[in-house]
Backbone as CSV, one residue per row, in Angstrom:
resi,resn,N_x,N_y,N_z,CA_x,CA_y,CA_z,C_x,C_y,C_z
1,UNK,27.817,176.957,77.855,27.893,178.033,78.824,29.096,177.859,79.753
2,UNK,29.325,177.122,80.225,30.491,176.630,80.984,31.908,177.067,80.447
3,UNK,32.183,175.902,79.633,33.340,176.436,78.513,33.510,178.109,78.164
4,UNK,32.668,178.892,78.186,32.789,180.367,77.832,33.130,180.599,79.537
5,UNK,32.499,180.422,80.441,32.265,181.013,81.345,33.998,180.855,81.994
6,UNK,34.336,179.333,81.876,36.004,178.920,81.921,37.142,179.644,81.661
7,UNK,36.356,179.869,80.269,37.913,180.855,79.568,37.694,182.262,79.674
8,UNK,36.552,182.643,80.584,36.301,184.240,80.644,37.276,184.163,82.394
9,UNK,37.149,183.147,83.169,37.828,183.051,84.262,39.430,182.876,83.968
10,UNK,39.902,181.898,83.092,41.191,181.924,82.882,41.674,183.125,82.274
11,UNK,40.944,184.085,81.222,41.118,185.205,80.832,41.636,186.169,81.947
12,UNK,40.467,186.536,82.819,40.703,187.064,83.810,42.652,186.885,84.650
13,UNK,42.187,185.688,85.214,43.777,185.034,85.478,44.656,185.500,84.969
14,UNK,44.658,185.245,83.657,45.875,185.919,82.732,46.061,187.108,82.751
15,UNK,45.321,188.348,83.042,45.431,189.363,82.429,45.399,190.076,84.305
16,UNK,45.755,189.235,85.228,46.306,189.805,86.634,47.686,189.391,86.469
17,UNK,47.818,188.273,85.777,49.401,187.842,85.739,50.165,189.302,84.887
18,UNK,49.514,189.113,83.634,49.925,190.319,82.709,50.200,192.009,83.752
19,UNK,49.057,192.231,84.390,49.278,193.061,85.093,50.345,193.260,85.830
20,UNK,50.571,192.361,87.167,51.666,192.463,87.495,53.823,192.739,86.819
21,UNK,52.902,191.697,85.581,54.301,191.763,84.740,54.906,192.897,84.359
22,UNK,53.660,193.553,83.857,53.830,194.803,83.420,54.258,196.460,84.459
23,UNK,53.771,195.965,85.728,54.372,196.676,86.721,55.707,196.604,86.887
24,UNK,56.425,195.130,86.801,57.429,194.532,87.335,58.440,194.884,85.908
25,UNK,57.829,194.772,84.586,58.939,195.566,83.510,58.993,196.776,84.168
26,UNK,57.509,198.001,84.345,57.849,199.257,84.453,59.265,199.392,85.498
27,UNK,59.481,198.685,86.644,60.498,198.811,87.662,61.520,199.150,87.258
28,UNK,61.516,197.781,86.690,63.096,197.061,85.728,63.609,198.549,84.893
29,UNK,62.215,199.021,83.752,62.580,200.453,83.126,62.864,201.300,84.341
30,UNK,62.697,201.729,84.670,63.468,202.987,86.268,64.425,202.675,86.594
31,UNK,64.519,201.500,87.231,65.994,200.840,87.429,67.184,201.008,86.479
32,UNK,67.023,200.708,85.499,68.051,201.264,84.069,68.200,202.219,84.382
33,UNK,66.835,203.278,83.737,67.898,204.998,84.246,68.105,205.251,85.258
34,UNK,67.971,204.924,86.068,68.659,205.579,87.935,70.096,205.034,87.394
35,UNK,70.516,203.446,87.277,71.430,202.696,87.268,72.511,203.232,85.953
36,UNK,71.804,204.096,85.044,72.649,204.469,83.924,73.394,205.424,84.125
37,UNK,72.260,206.546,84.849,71.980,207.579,85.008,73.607,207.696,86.228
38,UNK,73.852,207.000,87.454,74.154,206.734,88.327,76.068,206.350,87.739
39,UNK,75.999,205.129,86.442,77.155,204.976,86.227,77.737,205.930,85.578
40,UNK,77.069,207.094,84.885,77.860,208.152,83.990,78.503,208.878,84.876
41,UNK,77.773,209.401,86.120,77.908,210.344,86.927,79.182,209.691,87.945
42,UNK,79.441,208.789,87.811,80.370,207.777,89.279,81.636,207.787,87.870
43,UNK,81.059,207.720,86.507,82.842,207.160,85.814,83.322,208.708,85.541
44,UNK,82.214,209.850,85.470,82.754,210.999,85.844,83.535,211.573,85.965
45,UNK,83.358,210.831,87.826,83.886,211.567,88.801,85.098,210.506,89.214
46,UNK,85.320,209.846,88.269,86.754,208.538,88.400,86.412,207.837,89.693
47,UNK,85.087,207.144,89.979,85.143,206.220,90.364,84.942,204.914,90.037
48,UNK,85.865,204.397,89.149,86.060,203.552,87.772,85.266,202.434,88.459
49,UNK,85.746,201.652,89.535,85.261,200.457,89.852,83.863,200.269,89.736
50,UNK,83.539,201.692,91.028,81.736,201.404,91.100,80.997,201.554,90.061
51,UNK,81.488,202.655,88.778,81.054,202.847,87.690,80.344,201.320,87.099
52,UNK,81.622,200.825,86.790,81.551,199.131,86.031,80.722,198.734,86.400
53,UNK,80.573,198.541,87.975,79.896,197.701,88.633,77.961,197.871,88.259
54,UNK,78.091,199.195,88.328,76.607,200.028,88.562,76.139,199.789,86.709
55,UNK,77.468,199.630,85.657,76.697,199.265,84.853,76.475,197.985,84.456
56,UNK,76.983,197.318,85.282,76.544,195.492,85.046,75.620,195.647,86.129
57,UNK,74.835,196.115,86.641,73.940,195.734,87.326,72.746,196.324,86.388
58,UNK,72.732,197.413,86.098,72.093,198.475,85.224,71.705,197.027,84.159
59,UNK,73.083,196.058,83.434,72.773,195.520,82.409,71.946,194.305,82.767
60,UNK,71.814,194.046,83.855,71.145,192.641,84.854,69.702,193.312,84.562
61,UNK,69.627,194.463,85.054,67.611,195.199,84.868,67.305,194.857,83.607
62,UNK,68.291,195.461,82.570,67.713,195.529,81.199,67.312,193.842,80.767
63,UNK,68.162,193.068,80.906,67.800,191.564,80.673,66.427,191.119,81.387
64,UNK,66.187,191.606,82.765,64.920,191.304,83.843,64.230,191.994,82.575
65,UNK,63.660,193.865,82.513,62.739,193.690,81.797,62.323,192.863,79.980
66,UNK,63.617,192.888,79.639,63.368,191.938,78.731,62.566,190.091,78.617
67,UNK,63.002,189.787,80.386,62.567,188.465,80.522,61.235,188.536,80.895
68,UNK,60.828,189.999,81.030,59.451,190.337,81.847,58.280,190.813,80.640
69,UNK,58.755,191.550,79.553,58.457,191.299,78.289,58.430,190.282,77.490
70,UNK,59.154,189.255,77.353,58.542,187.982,76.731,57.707,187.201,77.016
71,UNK,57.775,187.116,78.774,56.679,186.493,79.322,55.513,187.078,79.268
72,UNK,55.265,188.318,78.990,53.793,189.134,78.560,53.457,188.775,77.526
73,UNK,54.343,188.861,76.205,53.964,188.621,74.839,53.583,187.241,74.705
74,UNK,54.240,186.072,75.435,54.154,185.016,75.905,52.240,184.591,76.016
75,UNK,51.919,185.450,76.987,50.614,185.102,77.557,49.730,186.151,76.375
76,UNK,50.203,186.637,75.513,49.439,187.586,74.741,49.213,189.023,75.194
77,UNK,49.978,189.975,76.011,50.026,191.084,76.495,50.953,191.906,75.301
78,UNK,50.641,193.525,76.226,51.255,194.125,75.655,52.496,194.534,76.473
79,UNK,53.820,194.523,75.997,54.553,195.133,77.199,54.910,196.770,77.213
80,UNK,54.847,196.862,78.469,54.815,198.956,79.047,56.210,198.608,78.050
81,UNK,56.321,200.090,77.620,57.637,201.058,77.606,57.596,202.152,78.814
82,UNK,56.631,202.456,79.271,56.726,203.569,80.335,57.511,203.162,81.669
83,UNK,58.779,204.238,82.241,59.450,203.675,83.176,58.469,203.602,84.149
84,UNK,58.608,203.090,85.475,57.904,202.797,86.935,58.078,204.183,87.964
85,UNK,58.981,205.077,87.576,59.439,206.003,88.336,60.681,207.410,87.793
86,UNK,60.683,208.178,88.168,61.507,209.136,87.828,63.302,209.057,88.445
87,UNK,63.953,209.277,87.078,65.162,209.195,87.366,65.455,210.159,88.811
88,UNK,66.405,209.875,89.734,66.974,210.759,90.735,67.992,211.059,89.860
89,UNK,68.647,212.346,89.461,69.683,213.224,88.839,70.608,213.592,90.026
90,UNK,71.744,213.922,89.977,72.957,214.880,90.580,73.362,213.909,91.761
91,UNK,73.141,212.987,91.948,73.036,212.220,93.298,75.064,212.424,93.970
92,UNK,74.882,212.786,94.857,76.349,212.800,95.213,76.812,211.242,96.031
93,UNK,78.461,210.547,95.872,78.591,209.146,95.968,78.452,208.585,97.097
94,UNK,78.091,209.228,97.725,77.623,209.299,99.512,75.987,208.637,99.414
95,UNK,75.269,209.323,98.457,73.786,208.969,98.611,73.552,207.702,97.708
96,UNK,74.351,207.853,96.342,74.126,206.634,95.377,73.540,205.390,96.340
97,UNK,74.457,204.755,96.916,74.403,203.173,97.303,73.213,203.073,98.339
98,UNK,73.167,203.510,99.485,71.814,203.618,100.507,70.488,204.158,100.043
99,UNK,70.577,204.806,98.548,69.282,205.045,97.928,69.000,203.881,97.085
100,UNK,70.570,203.218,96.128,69.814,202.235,95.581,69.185,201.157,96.358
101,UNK,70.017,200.568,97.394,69.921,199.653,98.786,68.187,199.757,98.939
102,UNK,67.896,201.058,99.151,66.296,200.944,99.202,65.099,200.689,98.156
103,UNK,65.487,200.930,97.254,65.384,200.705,95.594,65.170,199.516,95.264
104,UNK,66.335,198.511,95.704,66.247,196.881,95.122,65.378,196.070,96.205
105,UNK,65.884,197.051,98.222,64.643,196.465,99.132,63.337,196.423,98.984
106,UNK,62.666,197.358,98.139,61.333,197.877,98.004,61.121,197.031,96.667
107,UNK,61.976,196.544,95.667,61.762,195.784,94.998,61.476,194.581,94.993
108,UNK,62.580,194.141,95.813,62.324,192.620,96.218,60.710,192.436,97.217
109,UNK,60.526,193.096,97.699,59.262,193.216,98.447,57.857,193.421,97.576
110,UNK,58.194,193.725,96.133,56.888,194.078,95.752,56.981,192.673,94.557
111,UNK,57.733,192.301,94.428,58.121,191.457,93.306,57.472,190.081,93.857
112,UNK,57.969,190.117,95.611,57.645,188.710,96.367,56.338,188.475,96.057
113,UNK,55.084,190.003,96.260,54.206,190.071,96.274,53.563,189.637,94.923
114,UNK,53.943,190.323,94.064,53.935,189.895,92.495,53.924,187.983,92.637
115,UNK,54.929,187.464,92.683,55.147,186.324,92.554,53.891,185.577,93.756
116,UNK,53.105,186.061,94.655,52.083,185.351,95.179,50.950,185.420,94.334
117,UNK,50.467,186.488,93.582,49.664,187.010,92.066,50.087,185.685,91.334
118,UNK,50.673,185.590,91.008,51.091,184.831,89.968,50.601,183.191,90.267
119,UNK,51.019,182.815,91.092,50.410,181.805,91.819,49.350,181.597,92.131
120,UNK,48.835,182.847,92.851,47.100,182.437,93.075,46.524,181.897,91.915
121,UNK,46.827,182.557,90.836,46.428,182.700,89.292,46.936,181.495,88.373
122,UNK,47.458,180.760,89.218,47.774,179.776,88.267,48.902,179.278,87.350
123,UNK,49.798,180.248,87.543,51.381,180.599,86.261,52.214,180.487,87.226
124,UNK,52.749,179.104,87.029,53.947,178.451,88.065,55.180,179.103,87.034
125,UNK,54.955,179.817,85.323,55.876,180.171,84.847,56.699,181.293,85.283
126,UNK,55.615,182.090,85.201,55.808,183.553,86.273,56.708,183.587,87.684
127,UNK,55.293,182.613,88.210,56.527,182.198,89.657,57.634,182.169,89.548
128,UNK,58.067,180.814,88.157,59.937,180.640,88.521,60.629,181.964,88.145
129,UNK,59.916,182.641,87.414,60.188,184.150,86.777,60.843,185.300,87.498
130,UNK,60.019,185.077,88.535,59.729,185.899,89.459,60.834,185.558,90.712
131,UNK,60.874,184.420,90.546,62.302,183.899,91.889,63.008,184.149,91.430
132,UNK,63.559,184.036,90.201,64.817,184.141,89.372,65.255,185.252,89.347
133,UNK,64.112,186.513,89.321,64.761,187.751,89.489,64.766,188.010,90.430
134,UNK,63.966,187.967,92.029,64.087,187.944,92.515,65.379,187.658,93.507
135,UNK,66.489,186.516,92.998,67.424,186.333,93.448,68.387,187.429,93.614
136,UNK,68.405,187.512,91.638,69.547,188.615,91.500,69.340,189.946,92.312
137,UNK,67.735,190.491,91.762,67.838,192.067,92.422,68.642,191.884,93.867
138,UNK,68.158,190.171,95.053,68.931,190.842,96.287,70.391,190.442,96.512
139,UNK,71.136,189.941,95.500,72.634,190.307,95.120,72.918,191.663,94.814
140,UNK,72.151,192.369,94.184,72.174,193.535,93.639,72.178,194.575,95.595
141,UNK,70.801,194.434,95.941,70.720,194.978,97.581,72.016,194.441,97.995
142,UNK,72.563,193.603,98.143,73.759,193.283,98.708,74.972,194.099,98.570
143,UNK,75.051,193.934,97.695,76.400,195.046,96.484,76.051,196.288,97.110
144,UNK,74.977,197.122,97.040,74.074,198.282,97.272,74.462,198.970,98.874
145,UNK,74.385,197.549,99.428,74.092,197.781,101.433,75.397,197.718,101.629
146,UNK,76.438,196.919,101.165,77.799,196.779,101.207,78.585,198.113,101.028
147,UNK,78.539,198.589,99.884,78.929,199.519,99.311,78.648,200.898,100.413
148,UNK,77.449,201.169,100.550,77.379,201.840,101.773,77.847,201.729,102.683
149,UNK,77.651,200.642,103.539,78.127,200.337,104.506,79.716,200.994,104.313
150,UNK,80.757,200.725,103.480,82.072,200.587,103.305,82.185,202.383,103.931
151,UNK,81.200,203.168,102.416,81.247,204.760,102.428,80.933,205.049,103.879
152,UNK,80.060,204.875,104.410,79.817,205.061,105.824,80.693,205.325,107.075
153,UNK,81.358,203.975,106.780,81.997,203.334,107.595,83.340,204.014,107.713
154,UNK,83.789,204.313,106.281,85.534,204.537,106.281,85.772,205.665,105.144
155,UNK,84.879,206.608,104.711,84.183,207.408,104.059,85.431,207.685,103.112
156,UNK,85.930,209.349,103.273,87.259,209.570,101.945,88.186,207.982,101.505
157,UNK,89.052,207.703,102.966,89.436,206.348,102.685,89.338,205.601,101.713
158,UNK,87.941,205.107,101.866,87.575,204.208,100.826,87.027,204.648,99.314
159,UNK,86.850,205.958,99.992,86.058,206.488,97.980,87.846,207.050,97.414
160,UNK,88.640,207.063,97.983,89.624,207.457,97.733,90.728,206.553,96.839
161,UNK,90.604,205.072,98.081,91.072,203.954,97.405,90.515,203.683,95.583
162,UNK,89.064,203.822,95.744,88.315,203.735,94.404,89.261,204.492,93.183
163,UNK,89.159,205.807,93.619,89.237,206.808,92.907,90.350,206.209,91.889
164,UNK,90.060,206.701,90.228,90.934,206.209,89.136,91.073,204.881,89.256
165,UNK,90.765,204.133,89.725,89.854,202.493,88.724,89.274,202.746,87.926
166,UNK,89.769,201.308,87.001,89.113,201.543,85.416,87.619,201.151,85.347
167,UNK,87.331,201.840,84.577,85.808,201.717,84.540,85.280,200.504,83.657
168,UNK,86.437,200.128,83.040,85.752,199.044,81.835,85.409,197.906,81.909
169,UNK,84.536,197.289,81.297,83.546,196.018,81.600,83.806,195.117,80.601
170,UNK,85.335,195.381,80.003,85.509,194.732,78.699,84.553,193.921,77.745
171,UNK,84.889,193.787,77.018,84.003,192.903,75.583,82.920,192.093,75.642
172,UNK,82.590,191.436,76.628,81.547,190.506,76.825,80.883,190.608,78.167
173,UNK,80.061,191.868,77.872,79.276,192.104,79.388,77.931,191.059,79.466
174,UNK,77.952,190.581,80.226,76.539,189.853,80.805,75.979,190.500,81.906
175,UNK,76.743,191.546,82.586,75.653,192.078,83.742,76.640,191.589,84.863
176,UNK,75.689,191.999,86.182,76.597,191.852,87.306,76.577,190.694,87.962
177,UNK,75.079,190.390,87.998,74.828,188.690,88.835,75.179,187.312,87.651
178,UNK,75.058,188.002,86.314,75.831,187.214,85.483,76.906,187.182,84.768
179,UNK,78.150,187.201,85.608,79.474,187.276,85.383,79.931,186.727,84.107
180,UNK,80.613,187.454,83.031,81.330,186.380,82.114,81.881,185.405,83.024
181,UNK,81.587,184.443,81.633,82.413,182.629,82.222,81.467,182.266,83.602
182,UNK,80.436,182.363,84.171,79.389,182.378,85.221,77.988,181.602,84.679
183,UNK,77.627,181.611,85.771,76.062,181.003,86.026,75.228,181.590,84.439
C-alpha cells in the first residue's frame, strides 16, 4: 500500500512540474510569433539592425521551447503545440520594444514562479531549467527596455540612424543571448 500510495504522490509531483512546463513552452510558442511576426515587419520597413536582432532573439524562444519540450518528454509528458497568446499584428516601431519590454517582464515573473513549482515538487532539473532561461529572457527585457528607452528618448534620430542596416544574421545563427563564437 505504501509503495502505490508513493508513486501516486510522485506521479502527482511530476505532472505539476509537466504542467508548468507546458505553460512555459506555450509562452516560448507566442514569443516566436510576436518576435517573427515583429522581425518581418522592422526588415520591411529597413530597420535592418533591429530586424537581426528581433530575429536572434525570436531564435533564443525557439531553442527555450525546445529545451522546455525535452524536459516534458523527459518526465513522460506531452508537449503543447498551442501558442500561450495571440500574435499583436501591424505594431508601429515606436510600440514594438515597450510592448516586448512587458512581454519578457511578465515572463520572467511567471517563469520565477514556475521555477518555485518545480522545486516544491522536487525537480532541481527544472529549476536549473528554469534559471537558465530565465537569465536569457532578462537579457532579452534588457535589449527590449534599452531599445525603447533610445526611441523615446531621441525618437526620428535614432530610428533614422537605424534605417538601411543590414538585416543579416549571417550563416551560423545561435540566437541573441547565444552569440556565434559565445557562451
Amino acid at each position: 500500500m505504501k509503495k502505490a500510495a508513493g508513486k501516486s504522490d510522485k506521479d502527482a509531483r511530476k505532472a505539476k512540474v509537466i504542467e508548468v512546463l507546458n505553460k512555459a513552452r506555450a509562452m516560448e510558442l507566442h514569443a516566436i510569433s510576436q518576435y517573427m511576426n515583429q522581425h518581418y515587419n522592422l526588415d520591411d520597413k529597413d530597420y535592418g539592425e533591429l530586424a537581426a536582432n528581433m530575429k536572434l532573439i525570436a531564435i533564443d524562444e525557439m531553442r527555450h521551447a525546445e529545451m522546455f519540450a525535452e524536459r516534458i518528454k523527459e518526465l513522460g509528458g506531452e508537449p503543447t503545440s498551442d501558442p500561450g497568446g495571440k500574435t499583436v499584428k501591424g505594431q508601429d516601431v515606436r510600440e514594438v520594444f515597450p510592448f516586448d519590454a512587458n512581454l519578457e517582464d511578465n515572463t520572467i515573473d511567471v517563469y520565477n514562479q514556475f521555477l518555485l513549482t518545480c522545486r516544491e515538487n522536487g525537480d532541481s532539473i527544472s529549476v536549473k531549467l528554469f534559471e537558465q532561461i530565465i537569465d536569457e529572457e532578462q537579457t532579452h527585457f534588457s535589449y527590449f527596455d534599452n531599445v525603447g528607452g533610445h526611441i523615446d528618448t531621441l525618437g526620428d534620430a535614432y530610428l533614422s540612424r537605424i534605417a538601411g542596416t543590414s538585416a543579416s544574421t549571417g550563416g551560423t545563427t545561435k540566437g541573441f543571448a547565444i552569440k556565434p563564437g559565445g557562451a
